[in-house]
N, C-alpha and C positions, 0 to 999 in steps of 0.2 A: 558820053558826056562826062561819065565821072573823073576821065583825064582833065577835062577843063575845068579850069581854076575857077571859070566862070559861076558853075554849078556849087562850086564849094562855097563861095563868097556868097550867093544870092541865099543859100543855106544860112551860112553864118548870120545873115543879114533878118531872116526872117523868127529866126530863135532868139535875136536880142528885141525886136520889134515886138514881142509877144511874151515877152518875160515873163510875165505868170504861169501864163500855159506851156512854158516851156519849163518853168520848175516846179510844175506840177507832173510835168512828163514825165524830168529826170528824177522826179520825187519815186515816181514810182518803177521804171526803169531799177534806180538805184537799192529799190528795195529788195529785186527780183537778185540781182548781184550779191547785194548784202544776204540771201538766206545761201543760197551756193556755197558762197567763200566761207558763211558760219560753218555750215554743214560740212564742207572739204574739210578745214582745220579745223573740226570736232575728231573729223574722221582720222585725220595725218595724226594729229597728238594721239589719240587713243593706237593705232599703228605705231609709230614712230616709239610711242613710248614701249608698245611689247616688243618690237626691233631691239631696242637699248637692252631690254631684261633678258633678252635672250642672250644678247654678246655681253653682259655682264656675267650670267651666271652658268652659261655654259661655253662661250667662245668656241674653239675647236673640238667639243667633246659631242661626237655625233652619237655614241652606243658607247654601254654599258654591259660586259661581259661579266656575269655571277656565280660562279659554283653550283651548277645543279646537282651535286653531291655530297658534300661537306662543303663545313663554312669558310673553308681557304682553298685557294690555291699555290701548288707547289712552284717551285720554280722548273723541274722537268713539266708539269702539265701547263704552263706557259709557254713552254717551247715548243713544244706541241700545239699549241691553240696558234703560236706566231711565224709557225716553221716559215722560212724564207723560201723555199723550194716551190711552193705554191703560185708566188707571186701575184697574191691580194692586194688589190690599191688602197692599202689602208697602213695606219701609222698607229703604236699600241705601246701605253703608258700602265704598267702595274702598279696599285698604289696598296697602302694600306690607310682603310679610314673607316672611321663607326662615328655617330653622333653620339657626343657628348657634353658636359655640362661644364659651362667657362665659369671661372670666380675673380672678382677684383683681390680679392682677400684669400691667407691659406688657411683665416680661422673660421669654424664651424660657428656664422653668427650669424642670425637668422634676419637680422636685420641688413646685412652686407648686400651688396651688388652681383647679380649674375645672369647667366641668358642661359635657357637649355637650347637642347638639339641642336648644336653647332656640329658643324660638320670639320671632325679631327683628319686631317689628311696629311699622310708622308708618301714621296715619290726620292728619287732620285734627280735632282735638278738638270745633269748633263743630258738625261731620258726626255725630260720637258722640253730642254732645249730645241731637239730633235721633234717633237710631236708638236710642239707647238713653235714654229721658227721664226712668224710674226713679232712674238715677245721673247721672241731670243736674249735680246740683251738684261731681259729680266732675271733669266734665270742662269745667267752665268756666274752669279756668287750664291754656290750652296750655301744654305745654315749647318749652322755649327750644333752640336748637340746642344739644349739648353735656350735655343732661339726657337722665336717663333713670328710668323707673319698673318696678322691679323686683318680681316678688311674691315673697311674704314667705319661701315655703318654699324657693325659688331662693336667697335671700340669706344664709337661713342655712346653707345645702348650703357657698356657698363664703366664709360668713363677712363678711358685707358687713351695714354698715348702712344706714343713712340720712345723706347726707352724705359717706359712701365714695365712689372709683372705682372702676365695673366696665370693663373690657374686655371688646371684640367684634373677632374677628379681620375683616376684607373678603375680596373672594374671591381676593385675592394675597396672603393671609394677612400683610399688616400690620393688627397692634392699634391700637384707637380706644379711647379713657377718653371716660367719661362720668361724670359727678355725679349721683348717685341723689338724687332730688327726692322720691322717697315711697317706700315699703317698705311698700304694704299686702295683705293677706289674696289669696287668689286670689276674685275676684268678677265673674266672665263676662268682659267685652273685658279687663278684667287680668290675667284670666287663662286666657284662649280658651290653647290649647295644640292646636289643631287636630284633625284628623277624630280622633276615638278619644278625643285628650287624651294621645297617644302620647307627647307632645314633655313636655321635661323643665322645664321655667319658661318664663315670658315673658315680655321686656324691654319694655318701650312706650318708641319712641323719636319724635324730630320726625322728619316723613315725609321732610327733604332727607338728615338722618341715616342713617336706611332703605337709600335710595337709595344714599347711600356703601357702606354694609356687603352691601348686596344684588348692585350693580350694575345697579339697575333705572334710567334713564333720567328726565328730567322726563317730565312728562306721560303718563308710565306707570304701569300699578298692576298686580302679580303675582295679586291674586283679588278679588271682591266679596264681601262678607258681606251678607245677607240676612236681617231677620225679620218676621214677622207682624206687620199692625195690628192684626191680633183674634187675643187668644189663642184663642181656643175654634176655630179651623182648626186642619186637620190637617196635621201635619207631614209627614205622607209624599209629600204631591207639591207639588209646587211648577207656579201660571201662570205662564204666560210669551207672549211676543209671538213674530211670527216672523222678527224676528231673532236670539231668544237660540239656536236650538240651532246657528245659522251660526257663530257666535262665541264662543260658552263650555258648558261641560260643569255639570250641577249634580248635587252632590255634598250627597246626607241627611243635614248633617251630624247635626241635632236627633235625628233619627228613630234614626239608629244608637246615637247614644248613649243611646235612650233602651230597645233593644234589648239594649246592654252592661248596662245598667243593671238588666234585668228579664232578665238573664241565665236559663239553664238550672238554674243550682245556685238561683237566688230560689224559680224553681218548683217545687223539688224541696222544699229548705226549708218551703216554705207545705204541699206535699202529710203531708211527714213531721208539721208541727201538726197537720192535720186528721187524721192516725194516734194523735196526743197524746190528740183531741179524743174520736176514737173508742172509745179506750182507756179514757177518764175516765167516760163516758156508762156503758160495761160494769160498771163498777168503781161508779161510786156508785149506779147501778139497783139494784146486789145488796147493796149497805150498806142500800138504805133500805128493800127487802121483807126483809132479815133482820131490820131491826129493826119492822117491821111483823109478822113473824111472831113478835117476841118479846113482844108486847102481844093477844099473841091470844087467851087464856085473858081478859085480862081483858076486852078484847074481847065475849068472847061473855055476861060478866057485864051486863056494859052493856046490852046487847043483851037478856036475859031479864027486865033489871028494864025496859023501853019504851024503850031508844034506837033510834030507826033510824039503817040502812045508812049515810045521808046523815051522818047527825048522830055516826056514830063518823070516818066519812071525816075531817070534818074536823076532830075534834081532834086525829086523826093528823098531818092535815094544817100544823096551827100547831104541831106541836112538829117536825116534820118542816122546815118552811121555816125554824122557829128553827137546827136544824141544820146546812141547807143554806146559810144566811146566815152562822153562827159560819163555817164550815169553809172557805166561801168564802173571807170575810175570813183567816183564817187562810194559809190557800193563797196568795189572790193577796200578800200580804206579804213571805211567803219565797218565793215564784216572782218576783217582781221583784229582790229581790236579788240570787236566783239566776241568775235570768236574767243582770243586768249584770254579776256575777263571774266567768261562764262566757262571756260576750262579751269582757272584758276578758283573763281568759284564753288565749283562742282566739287571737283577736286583736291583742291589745296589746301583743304577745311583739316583739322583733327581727327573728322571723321574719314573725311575723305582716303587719309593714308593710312587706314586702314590697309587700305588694299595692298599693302605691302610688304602687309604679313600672312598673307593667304591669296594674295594675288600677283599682279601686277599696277604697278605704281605710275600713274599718268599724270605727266607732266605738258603745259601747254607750250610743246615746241614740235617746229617741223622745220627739215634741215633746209637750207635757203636756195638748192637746186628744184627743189621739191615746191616751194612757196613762188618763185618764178613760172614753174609751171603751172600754178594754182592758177597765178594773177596772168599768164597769158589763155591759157584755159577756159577762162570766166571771159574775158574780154573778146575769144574768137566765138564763145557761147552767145555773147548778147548778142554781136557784131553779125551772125550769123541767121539769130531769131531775127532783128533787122530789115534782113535782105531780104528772108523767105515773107516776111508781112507785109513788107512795101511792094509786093507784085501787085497787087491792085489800085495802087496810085495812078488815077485817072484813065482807071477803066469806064466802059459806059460810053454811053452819045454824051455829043457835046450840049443836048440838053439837059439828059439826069443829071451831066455833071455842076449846070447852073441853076440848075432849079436843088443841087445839095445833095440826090440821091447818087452817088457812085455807084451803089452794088445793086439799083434795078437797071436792067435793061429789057428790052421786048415787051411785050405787052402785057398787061395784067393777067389777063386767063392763061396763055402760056407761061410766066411763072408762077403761077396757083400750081399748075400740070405737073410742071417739072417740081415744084418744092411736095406735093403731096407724093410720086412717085418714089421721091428720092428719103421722105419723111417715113413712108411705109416700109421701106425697104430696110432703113435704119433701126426702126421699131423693132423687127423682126431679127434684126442680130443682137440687137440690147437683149431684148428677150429670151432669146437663148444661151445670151453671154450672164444673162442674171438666174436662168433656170440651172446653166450649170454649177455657179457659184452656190448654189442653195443643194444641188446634188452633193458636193463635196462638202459641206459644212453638215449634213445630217444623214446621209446615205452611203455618199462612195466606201469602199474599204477595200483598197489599193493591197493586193497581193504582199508584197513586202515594199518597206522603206528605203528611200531616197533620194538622192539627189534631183531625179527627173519627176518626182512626186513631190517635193519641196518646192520644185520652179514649178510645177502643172498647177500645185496650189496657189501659188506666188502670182501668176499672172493672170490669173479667173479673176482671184481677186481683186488686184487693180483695175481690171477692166468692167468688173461689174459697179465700180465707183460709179464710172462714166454711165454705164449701160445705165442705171437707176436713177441717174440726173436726167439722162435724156427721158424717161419713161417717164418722169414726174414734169418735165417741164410739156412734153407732150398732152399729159395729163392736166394742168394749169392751165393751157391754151384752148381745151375743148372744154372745160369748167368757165372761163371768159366766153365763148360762144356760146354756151347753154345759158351762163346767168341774164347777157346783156344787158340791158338796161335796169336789170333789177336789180343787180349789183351796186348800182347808186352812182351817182358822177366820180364819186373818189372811187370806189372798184373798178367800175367802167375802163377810168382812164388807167391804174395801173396795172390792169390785164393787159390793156392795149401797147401799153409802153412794154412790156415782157416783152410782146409778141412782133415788135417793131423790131428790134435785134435781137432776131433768136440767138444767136453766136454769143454774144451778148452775155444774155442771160443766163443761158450757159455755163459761161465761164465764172459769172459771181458766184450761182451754184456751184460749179463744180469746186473752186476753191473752197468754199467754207464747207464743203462736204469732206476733199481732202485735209483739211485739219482736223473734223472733228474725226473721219474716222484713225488717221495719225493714231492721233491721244487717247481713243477708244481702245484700238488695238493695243499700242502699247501699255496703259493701263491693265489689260485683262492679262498679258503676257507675261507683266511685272507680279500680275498678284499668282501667276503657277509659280514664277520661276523661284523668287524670293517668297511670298507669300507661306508656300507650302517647305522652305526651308527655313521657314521660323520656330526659332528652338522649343518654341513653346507645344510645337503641333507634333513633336517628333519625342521619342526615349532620349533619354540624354543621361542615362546613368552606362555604372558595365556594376554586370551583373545586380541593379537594380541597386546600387549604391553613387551616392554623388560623385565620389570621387575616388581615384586611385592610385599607388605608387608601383610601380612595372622594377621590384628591385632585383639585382642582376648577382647580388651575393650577402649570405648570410649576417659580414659587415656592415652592409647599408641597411640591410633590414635591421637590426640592432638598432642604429643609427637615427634611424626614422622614430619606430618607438620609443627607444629615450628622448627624442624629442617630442612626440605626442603627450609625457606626461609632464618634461619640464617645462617646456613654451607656453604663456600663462594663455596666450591667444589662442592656440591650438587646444589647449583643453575647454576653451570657452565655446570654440565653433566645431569641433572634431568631438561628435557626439561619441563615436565607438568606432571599432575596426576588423575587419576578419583576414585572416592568410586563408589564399587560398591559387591552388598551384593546378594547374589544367594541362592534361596530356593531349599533344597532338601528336594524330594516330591519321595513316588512311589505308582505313578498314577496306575488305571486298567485301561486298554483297555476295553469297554463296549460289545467289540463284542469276549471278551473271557476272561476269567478269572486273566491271568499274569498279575504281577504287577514285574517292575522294576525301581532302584532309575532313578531320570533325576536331572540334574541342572536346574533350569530354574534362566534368566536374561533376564533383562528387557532393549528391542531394545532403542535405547536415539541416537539421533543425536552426541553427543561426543565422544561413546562409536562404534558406526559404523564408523564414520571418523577417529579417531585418532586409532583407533585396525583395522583398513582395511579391514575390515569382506570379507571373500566373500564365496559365495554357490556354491557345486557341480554342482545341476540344480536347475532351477528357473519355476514355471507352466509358462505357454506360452502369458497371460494375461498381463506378465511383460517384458517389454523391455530390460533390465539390471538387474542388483543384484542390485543398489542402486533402484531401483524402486520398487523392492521384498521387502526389509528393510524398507523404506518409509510406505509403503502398512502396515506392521506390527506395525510401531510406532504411525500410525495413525486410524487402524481399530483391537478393539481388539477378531475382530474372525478369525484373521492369525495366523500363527504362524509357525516356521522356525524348523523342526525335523534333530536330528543325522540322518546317514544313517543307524542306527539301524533298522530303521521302511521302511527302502524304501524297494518298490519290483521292485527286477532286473529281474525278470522272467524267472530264474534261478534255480534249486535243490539246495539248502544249505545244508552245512557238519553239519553233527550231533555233529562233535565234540564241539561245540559252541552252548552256550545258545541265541534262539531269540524270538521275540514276537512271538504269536500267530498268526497273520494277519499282514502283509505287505501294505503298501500303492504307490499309484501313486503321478506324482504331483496332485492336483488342488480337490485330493476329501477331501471328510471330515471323519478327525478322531474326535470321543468321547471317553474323560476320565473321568474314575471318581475319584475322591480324600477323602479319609479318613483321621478323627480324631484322630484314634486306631492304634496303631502301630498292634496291631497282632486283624484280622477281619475272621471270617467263610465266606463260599458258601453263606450263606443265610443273610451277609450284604451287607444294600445297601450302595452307595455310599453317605457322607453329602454335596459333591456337585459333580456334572458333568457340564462341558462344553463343548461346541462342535467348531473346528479350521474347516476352511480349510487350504489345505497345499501350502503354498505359496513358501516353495521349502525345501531343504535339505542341510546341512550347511558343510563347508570345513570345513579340521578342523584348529581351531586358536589359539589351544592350546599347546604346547608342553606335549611329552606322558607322562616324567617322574612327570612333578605335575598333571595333567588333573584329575586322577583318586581319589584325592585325594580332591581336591577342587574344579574344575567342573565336576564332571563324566556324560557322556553324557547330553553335552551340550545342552538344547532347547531354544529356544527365543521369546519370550514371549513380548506384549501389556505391558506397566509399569502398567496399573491400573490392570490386571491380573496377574501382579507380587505381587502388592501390597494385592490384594484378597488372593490369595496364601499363605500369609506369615504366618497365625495364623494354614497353615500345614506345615510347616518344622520341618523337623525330621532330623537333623544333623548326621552323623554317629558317631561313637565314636570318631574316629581320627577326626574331625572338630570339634575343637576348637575356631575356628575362630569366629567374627560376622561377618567380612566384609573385601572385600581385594582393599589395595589402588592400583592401576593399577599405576605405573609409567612409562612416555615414555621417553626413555634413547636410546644412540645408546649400544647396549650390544657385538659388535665386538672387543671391547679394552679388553681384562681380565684382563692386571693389571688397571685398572680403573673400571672395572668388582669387580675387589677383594676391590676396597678402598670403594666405595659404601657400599656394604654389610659391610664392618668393621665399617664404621662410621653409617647405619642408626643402627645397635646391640648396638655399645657402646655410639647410643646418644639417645635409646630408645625405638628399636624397639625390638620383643623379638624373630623375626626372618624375615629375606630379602631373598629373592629369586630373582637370575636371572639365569633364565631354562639353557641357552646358557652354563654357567660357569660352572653348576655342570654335563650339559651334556659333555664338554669339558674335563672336568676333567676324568669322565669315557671311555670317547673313549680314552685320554691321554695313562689311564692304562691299558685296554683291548690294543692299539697298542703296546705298552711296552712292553706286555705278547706276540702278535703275531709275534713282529720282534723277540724277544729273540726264539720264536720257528723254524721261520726261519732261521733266523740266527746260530740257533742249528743245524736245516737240513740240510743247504748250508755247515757249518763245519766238517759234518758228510760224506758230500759225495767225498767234496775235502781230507777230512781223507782216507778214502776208495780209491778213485785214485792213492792215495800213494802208498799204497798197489797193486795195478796196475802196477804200474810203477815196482814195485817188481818183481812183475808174470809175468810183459815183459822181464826184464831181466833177468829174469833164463832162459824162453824158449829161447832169441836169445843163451844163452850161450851154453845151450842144442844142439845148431846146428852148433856148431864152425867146426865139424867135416865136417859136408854138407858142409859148407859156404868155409872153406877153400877148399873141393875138386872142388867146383864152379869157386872159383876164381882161379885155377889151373886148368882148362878145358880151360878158358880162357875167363869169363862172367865177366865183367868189377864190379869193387866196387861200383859205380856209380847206376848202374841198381840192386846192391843189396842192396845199403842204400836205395834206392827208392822202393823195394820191402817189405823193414821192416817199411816205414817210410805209407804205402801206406796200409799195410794191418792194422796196430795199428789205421791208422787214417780213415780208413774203420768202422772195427768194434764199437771204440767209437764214431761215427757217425753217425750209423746206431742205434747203441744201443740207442744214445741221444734220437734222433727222433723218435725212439719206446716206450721212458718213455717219452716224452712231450707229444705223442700222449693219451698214455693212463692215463695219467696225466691229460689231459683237459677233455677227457671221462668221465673218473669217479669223477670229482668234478662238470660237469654238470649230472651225473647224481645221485649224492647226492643234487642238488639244486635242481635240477625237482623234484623230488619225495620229499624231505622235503618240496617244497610248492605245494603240488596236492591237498591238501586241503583247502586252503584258499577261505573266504566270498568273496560274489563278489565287493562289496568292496573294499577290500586288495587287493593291487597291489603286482602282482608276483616282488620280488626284483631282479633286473638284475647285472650281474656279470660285472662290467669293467676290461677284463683282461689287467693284467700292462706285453703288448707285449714286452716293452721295455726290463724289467729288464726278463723275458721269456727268451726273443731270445738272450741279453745279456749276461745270464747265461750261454745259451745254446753254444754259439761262446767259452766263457771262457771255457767252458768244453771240447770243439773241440781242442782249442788251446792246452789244457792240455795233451790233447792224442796224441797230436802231438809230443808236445816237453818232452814226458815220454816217445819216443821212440826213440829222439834223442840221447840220452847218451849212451843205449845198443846197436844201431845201429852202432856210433861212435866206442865204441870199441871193435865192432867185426869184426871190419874191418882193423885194425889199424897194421900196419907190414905187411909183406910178405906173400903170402900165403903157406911157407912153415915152417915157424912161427907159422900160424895159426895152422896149423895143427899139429905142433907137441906141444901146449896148448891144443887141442883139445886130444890127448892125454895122458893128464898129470890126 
């Protein structure tokens, strides 16, 4: 019948006849829509936008080849990495580039404009051409010596146009002007910004240019860039011949970014939709059997004058899908809105863009192939929920269907039989679906981690939602049978009412169970992820000093200190300073073959007092940690080890590289140290020494520089530092010879931020203080976690909406009862107290069923993501924020309360013979 026009018009006919109930339908319908299409387009912007950052700052640069030998490569060992004879599907751009520091200005003035870690890059344009043929027509006019091309978000940092001079310091920090030839967009090699996109612009300069500001040599190039001739490879591994692993190191670039990109918080995002998804399914299934059972009297009219089953289905069915289409539409209109206001929001704040310098940048757009599919999407979604709920329009004999019951039929004790079979049977898989959920959140300990252990946890847990609503509503239902009448007429009747549509009630729990635990979870998640990356809980010095300058030649260290004494600012906040120059070495261990790099720094009375040093443990020979340090700076066969080498007397996880042999305090280790960067089995060492171990050292470095410029730190005798020095082997990324240690208080960040501006623009070619740029990241990472709470918390009070819907159709549903109630003579009193008592029953029961399995299952995603941590590593503890918890949780209670106030109110309102004759209208 849904061919016949007939069924669509008697549809059309019956939704404008009932206009209330029909836009209380599509109220709610529309809600189910509206969280979807939010949810999609939270998900598309946050996608769409890492899509954009990726073809902005890497375009065709799939890999990064690096010299695993020296810090250049020649032009013969290019030809070699690129021989054509091979025939590798790859395309290969030699560049020269190091990060350096841009100036508006060529004078050393501390107040002037500049950006560090700008990524300096010469290539060859005709080689671009070639490697990248998309932007061909870009790189058909090389730069000329003395040009340069800037991107656009670099130029307005420091206020440059097109036609401006930029400065680039060299590495004896004399400034070079250049003539910006273009200022455009960041768009892959204009704006590659290296592995992550870490580095802050990128200059495209002529490759002899380069070579001046780098100190790279003719005929040399600092790395290869790399990409695919077929897209459809995969970026995670890269061919190669066999000379590449003799001569360079290859570095994912594509692959990682495409990993940042599809971060952790993306996946969570898309999971919390699919909670939207779940929600809306619950929510409009019981909009459209309520209004299936409000058609049921006539229903069974139909039905006595010759309609069949089939032929009422589907005129249900065409006013039904009419519904499901208006609501839709309706929905998905104000969910896109909503959506980009609440992206905008989140997002587009000051703080928000943060994320732009430590992350990625989300804007609220998704391209319009993408948004047609959202919006047909969403509409085969309702259209679909629809059809599957309307199968039971005018089931039943054609008396249940007049007397209003659709979904009894047979006899009372045969549905007792079958609902308690089918009730016992469900008991027993909730129960085991909630006995496993409680296994994995405090027992399991899954062999190693994974993908299939991520989903095994992922879907315990959503289904113990359910399982725990159903055991409490089971629960609720034999608490109504035990109290009976002692529960009082207002108990009485809203046990009875629960128990009248179990499905029902159900679904009111189930929903306010899945918001709170949503918001639960996410809260507990927010406070490891960010929580435990707040700079306040973490080191934030290097080598236990605020801040520091990493300078690369004896000119800029000058440089710097004549400015620490004339800059009136810097003498007011830059208490003191130390040089100090750290050998990396990778030692062997004599009692086994590994060699891993160390920092070694040499112990100095200034450098332990004024950096606070202090050790995990100390051998027993020492009284204190300053006696341990003392012991070191004056006997040079101490020496102070990372806890790399300690033995906790423990199994260690595999999944972490360690020495060979582990040590105690007080015995003696032997290293040996090589001349050669790459040594056989059968070399010896050109010196070994032998320490005992005087203890094992805290750490006094913050993480995000540590690896970079001290990586496992050891501490060393100064005249064994000094022996040391003719083996340092710098890695590529150190650049440095030596870093000025400054002791500043670094808790101010805007005095934090003028520091670093004035030691750049008076000399330095880059400032570090750990605290600032860790700040900055937790800033944007909490940015990113409140906008996802706050997306959830919006998502759930959207969804209550809808609630409040589904409560007043069912009180309406019972105008009939209700009025013959209060015509028996059960006071209005004891019946707003029975509506107000079962609504605020069930969203209270439900709350506490999703905060329960809300804290469950975020500890036990915490347990189990750290079951393998060194012993070392401190398991990270969860503070949960009970406040804003139980706060939410109260809001939520409140909400149920008073979304039952207004349908309670007016079904009671007038006489009860009023009542009843509404009741049948």
């Amino acid at each position: 019948m849904l061919r016949n026009s007939l069924a669509w018009r008697m549809g059309a006919l019956y939704l404008r006849r009932q206009r209330r109930q029909t836009l209380l339908s599509m109220l709610a319908g529309a809600i189910g829509a509206m969280l979807i299409t939010m949810s999609l387009f939270h998900y598309g912007s946050v996608k769409t936008s890492g899509d954009g950052w990726i073809k902005a700052h890497f375009g065709p640069v799939d890999w990064e080849l690096v010299p695993s030998k020296t810090g250049t490569f020649t032009d013969a060992e290019i030809s070699q990495i690129t021989n054509p004879k091979f025939s590798l599907p790859y395309r290969y751009l030699p560049v020269v580039s190091a990060p350096g520091t841009l100036f508006a200005s060529d004078k050393l003035d501390a107040d002037g404009a500049s950006l560090q870690q700008v990524n300096l890059l010469g290539f060859d344009f005709a080689a671009a051409a070639s490697f990248d043929p998309s932007s061909a027509a870009f790189w058909r006019s090389p730069l000329k010596q003395g040009e340069a091309i800037l991107d656009q978000g670099a130029a307005q940092l420091l206020g440059l146009k097109k036609g401006d001079a930029v400065y680039a310091a060299d590495s004896e920090g004399k400034r070079h002007g250049f003539i910006l030839r273009e200022v455009p967009p960041a768009a892959g090699l204009s704006g590659y910004r290296g592995d992550g996109a870490r580095l802050s612009g990128t200059l495209l300069l002529h490759p002899d240019d380069a070579r001046l500001l780098t100190g790279i040599g003719v005929g040399q190039s600092s790395r290869v860039l790399v990409t695919r001739m077929q897209p459809a490879d995969s970026v995670m591994g890269m061919s190669f011949n066999e000379k590449t692993p003799q001569l360079a190191e290859i570095k994912p670039i594509k692959y990682n970014a495409l990993n940042q990109a599809n971060s952790k918080f993306v996946v969570v995002i898309l999971a919390i939709s699919l909670t939207a998804v779940f929600s809306s399914a619950f929510l409009l299934r019981q909009i459209v059997l309520m209004f299936a059972e409000s058609r049921s009297e006539l229903y069974g009219v139909l039905r006595a004058i010759g309609l069949s089953r089939k032929q009422i289905r589907s005129l249900f069915r065409a006013e039904a899908l009419l519904l499901g289409l208006l609501s839709g539409a309706v929905g998905i209109a104000v969910g896109l809105a909503g959506g980009y206001a609440l992206v905008r929001l989140i997002y587009g704040t000051a703080s928000g863009r943060e994320v732009s310098g430590t992350g990625i940048p989300v804007e609220p757009s998704v391209p319009l192939p993408v948004l047609i599919g959202v919006v047909l999407l969403v509409l085969a979604y309702q259209l679909l929920l629809v059809l599957l709920a309307s199968r039971k329009a005018g089931a039943g004999s054609i008396v249940d269907l007049m007397r209003g019951s659709i979904w009894e039929s047979g006899s009372r004790q045969a549905r007792l039989r079958a609902a308690s079979g089918k009730g016992l049977l469900i008991a027993l898989i909730a129960a085991a679906v909630l006995g496993l959920h409680l296994y994995h959140a405090f027992a399991w300990q899954p062999k190693e981690l994974g993908g299939p252990v991520v989903l095994q946890l992922l879907l315990a847990w959503l289904a113990s939602s359910a399982a725990i609503v159903f055991l409490l509503q089971l629960l609720l239902t034999a608490i109504g049978k035990l109290l009976g009448p002692k529960a009082g007429i207002a108990g009485l009747l809203a046990l009875r009412y629960t128990g009248q549509r179990p499905g029902r009630s159900f679904t009111v729990m189930l929903l306010f169970a899945v918001a709170m635990m949503t918001i639960t979870f996410t809260s507990s998640m927010s406070e490891l992820i960010v929580g435990n990356m707040e700079p306040k809980r973490n080191v934030q010095t290097m080598l236990g000093y605020g801040g520091f300058v990493p300078y690369e030649s004896e000119r800029e260290k000058k440089a710097v200190l004549d400015l620490l004494v004339k800059d009136e600012m810097l003498r007011k906040t830059v208490r003191g300073h130390v040089d100090v120059k750290q050998v990396m070495v990778a030692p062997q261990l004599t009692a086994g073959s590994s060699r891993t790099g160390l920092s070694f720094v040499p112990v100095t009375e200034e450098l332990v007092t004024g950096g606070s040093w202090a050790l995990t443990d100390r051998a027993a020979e020492f009284a204190s940690d300053q006696e341990a340090w003392e012991k070191v700076m004056s006997d040079p066969t101490y020496i102070v080890l990372p806890l790399l080498y300690k033995d906790f007397g423990t199994e260690y996880s595999s999944s972490y590289w360690l020495p060979e042999k582990q040590y105690k305090l007080g015995e003696q280790i032997e290293l040996g140290f090589f001349l050669k960067d790459l040594i056989s089995l059968e070399d010896k060492p050109d010196l070994t020494l032998s320490f005992t171990i005087a203890g094992f050292a805290a750490a006094n470095t913050a993480s995000n520089v540590s690896t970079q410029y001290v990586y496992s730190t050891t501490y060393i005798h100064p005249e064994i530092w000094r022996q040391l020095m003719e083996y340092h082997k710098p890695w590529p990324n150190q650049t440095h010879q030596g870093l000025l240690l400054l002791d500043l208080d670094y808790s101010n960040l805007s005095q934090d931020e003028q520091i670093v501006s004035r030691l750049v623009a008076g000399g330095a070619n880059q400032a570090i203080i750990p605290y600032l740029d860790n700040w900055k990241a937790h800033a944007a990472n909490s940015r990113f976690v409140d906008g996802f709470i706050a997306f959830t918390a919006l998502s759930a009070v959207i969804g209550l909406l809808g609630l409040a819907v589904l409560q007043k159709r069912s009180i309406h549903e019972r105008q009939r009862e209700i009025a013959m109630l209060r015509s028996s003579g059960i006071p209005s009193r004891h019946l707003f107290a029975a509506f107000t008592i079962e609504g605020s029953l069930l969203g209270s029961l439900g709350l506490i069923a999703g905060g329960a399995v809300g804290l469950t299952g975020a500890h036990a995603f915490i347990r189990i993501m750290q079951s393998d941590l060194q012993p070392w590593e401190k398991v990270v503890q969860v503070d949960y924020n009970w406040i804003l918890l139980i706060g939410v949780m109260l809001v939520l209670m409140g909400l149920a309360f008073l979304f039952q106030l207004g349908p309670s109110r007016g079904a009671l309102k007038g006489s009860a013979v009023e009542a009843l004759r509404g009741a049948e209208q």
